[in-house]
C-alpha positions in Angstrom: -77.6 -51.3 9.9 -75.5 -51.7 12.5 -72.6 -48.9 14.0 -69.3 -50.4 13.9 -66.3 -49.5 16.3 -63.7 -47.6 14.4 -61.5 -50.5 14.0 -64.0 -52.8 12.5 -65.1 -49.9 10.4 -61.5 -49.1 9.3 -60.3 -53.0 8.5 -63.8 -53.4 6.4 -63.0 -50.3 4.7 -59.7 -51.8 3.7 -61.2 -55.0 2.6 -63.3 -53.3 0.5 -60.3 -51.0 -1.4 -58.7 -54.1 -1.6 -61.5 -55.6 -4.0 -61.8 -52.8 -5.8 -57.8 -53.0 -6.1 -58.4 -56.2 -7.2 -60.8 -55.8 -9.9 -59.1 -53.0 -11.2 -55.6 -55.7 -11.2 -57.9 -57.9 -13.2 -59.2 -55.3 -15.5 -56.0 -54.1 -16.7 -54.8 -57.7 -17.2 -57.9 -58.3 -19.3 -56.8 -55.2 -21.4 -53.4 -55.9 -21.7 -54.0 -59.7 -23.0 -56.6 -58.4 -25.3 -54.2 -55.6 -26.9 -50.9 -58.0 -27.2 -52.2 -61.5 -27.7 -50.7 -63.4 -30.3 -53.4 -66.6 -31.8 -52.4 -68.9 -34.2 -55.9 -69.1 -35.7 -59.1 -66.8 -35.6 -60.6 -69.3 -33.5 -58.4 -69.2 -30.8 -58.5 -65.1 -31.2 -62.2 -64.9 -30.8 -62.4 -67.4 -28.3 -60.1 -65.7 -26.0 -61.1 -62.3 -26.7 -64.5 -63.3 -25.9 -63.4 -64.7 -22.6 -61.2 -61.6 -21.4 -64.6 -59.3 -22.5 -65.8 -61.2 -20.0 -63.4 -60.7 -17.7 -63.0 -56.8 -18.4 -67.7 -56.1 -17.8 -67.4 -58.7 -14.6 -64.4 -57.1 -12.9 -66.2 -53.3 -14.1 -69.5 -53.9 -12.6 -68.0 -55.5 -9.2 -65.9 -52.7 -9.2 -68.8 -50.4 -9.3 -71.0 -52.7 -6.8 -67.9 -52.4 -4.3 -67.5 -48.8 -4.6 -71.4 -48.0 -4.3 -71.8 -50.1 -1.4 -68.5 -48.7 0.2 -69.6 -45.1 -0.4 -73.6 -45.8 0.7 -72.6 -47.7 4.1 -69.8 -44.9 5.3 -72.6 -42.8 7.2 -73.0 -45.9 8.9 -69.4 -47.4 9.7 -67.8 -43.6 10.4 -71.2 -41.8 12.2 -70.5 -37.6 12.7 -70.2 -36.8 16.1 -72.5 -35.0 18.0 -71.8 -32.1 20.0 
């Protein structure tokens, strides 16, 4: 992998918090639509719970995909200094 200049390293960094911001946005929304929806019928109840599960494992596991790639690829954007 290749060394990055400390900008690029830094703006890549921020893209990446920013995703996981994101996700984390659309997790809470998913949680929050879940706890307070109001459904006429069942139907309409499971169908959308079903669809904001889905919601709440996708924006989890590309949390978690962001993160671990963000924290294994630091060593290579931010090298230590030698003496």
């Amino acid at each position: 992998m290749k060394i990055l200049n400390k900008n690029n390293a830094l703006r890549l960094r921020r893209i990446l918090r920013l995703n996981i911001l994101t996700a984390l946005v659309v997790f809470i929304v998913s949680v929050y639509m879940i706890i307070t929806g109001e459904y006429s019928t069942l139907q309409e109840r499971k169908s959308a719970d079903s669809f904001y599960n889905m919601l709440i494992t996708g924006s989890v596991l590309y949390m978690a995909v962001v993160w671990i790639s963000c924290v294994m690829t630091k060593p290579f954007w931010f090298p230590k200094k030698s003496d």
